[in-house]
C-alpha positions in Angstrom: -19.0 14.7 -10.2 -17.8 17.7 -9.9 -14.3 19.2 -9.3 -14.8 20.7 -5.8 -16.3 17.0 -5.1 -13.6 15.1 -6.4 -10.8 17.6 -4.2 -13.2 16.8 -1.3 -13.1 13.2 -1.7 -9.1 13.0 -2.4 -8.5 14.9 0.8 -10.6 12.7 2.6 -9.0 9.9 1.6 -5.5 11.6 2.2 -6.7 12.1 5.6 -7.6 8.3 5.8 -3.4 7.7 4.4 -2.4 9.9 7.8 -3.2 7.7 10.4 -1.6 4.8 8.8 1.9 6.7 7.9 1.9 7.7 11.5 1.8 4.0 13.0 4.1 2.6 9.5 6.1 5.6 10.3 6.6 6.4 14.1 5.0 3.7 16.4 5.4 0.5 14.7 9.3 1.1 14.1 9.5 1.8 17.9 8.0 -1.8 18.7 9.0 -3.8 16.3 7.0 -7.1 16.4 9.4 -10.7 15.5 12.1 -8.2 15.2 10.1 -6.5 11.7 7.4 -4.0 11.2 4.8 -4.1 9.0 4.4 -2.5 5.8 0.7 -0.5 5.9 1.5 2.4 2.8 1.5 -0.6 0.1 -1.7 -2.0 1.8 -3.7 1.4 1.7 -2.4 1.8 -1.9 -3.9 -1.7 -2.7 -7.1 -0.7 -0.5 -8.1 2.0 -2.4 -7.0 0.1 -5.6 -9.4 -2.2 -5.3 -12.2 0.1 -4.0 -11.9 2.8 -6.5 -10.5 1.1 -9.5 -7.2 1.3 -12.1 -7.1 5.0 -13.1 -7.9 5.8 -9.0 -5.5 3.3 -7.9 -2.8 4.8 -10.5 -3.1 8.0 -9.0 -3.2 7.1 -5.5 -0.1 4.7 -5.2 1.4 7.6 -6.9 1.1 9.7 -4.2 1.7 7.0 -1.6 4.6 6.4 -3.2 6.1 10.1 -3.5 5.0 9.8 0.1 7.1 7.3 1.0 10.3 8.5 -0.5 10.1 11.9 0.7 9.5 10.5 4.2 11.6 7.9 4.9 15.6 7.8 4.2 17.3 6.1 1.8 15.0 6.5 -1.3 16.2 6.2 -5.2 12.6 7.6 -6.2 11.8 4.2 -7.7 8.8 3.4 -5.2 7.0 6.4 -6.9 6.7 4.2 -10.2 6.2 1.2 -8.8 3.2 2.4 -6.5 1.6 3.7 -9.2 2.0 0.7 -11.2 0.8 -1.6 -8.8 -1.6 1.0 -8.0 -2.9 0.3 -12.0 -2.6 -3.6 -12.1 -4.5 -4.3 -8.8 -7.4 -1.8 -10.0 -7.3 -3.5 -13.1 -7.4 -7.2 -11.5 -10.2 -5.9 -8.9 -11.9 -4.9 -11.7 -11.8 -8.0 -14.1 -10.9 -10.8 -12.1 -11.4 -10.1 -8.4 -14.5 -8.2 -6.3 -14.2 -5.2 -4.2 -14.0 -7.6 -1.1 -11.4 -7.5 1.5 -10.1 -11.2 0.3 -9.5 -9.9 -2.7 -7.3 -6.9 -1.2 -5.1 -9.5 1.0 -4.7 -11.3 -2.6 -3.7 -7.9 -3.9 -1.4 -6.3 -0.9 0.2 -9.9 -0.7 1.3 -9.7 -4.1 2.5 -5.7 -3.8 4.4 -6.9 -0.5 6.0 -10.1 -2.4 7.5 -8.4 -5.3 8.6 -5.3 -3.3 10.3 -7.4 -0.7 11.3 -9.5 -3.9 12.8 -6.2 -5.1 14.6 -6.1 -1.3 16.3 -9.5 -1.7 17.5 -9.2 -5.4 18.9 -5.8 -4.8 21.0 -7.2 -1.6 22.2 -10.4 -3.6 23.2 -8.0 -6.8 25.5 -5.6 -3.5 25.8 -9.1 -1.8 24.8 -7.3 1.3 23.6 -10.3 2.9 22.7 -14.5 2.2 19.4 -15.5 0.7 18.6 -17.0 3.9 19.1 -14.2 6.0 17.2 -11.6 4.3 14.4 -14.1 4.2 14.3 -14.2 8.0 13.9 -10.8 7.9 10.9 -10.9 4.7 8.9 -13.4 5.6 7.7 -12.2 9.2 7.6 -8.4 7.5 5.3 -9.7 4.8 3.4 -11.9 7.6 2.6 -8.9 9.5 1.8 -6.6 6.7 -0.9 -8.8 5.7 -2.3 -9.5 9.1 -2.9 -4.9 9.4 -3.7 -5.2 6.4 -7.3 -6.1 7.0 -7.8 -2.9 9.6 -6.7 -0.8 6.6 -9.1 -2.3 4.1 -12.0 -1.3 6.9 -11.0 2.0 7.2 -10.8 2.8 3.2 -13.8 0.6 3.4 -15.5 3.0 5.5 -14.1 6.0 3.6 -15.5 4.3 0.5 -18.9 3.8 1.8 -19.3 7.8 2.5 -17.4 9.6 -0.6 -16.1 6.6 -3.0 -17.0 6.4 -6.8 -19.6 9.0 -7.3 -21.3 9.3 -4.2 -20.6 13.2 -3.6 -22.0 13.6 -7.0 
């Protein structure tokens, strides 16, 4: 594959992360659903994870994750690193263990949205912003909905996939 390809194929699939920033970003915060909104940047990191492998999946949860700090307040920068790693260990486990399937990316996403909202609850017990039991009626519906879009995701990378993923433009 060559290098234009690979730039044509990474912008492609930047263009496929656009219309999912714009409903995690600007419509689904204005109509909240159970009083959350979903989560759909970890589920396109996990998407193209499992579609395109470890090294891919490294890359691209990088870049959701600079993404996602530079476009939403409140940021530390830690989101960067820990896209990419979970960008590595589900293209690792969709590699070994799992298949490119779209179970096997609801496996993966629900893991990425358990430990970040796991992050969520241990970082408000450690500045005792709020109870256990609060912040979990506030995770549980998030992580709920964030798996249920996360199947529309997975068919759009899906589709992305099937045109200009691994070395098709070569």
């Amino acid at each position: 594959m060559t290098r234009q390809d690979l730039i044509q194929k990474w912008l492609i699939y930047a263009l496929g992360l656009v219309p999912v920033w714009l409903l995690d970003a600007y419509i689904f915060p204005r109509f909240p659903l159970f009083g959350v909104s979903p989560m759909l940047l970890p589920a396109a990191a996990a998407a193209v994870a499992v579609l395109e492998g470890a090294q891919a999946g490294t890359g691209f949860g990088l870049a959701v994750g600079l993404l996602w700090e530079l476009a939403y307040p409140g940021g530390f920068g830690g989101l960067v690193l820990f896209m990419a790693l979970a960008g590595m260990l589900i293209g690792t486990v969709s590699q070994l263990v799992l298949s490119q399937s779209a179970i096997g990316c609801l496996v993966c996403s629900g893991a990425v949205f358990l430990a970040l909202d796991g992050l969520r609850i241990f970082r408000g017990l450690i500045n005792n912003t709020a109870n256990v039991s609060s912040m979990l009626e506030v995770a549980v519906p998030e992580v709920l909905l964030s798996l249920v879009w996360t199947l529309p995701i997975w068919l759009l990378f899906r589709f992305i996939f099937n045109r200009v993923g691994g070395d098709k433009l070569a």
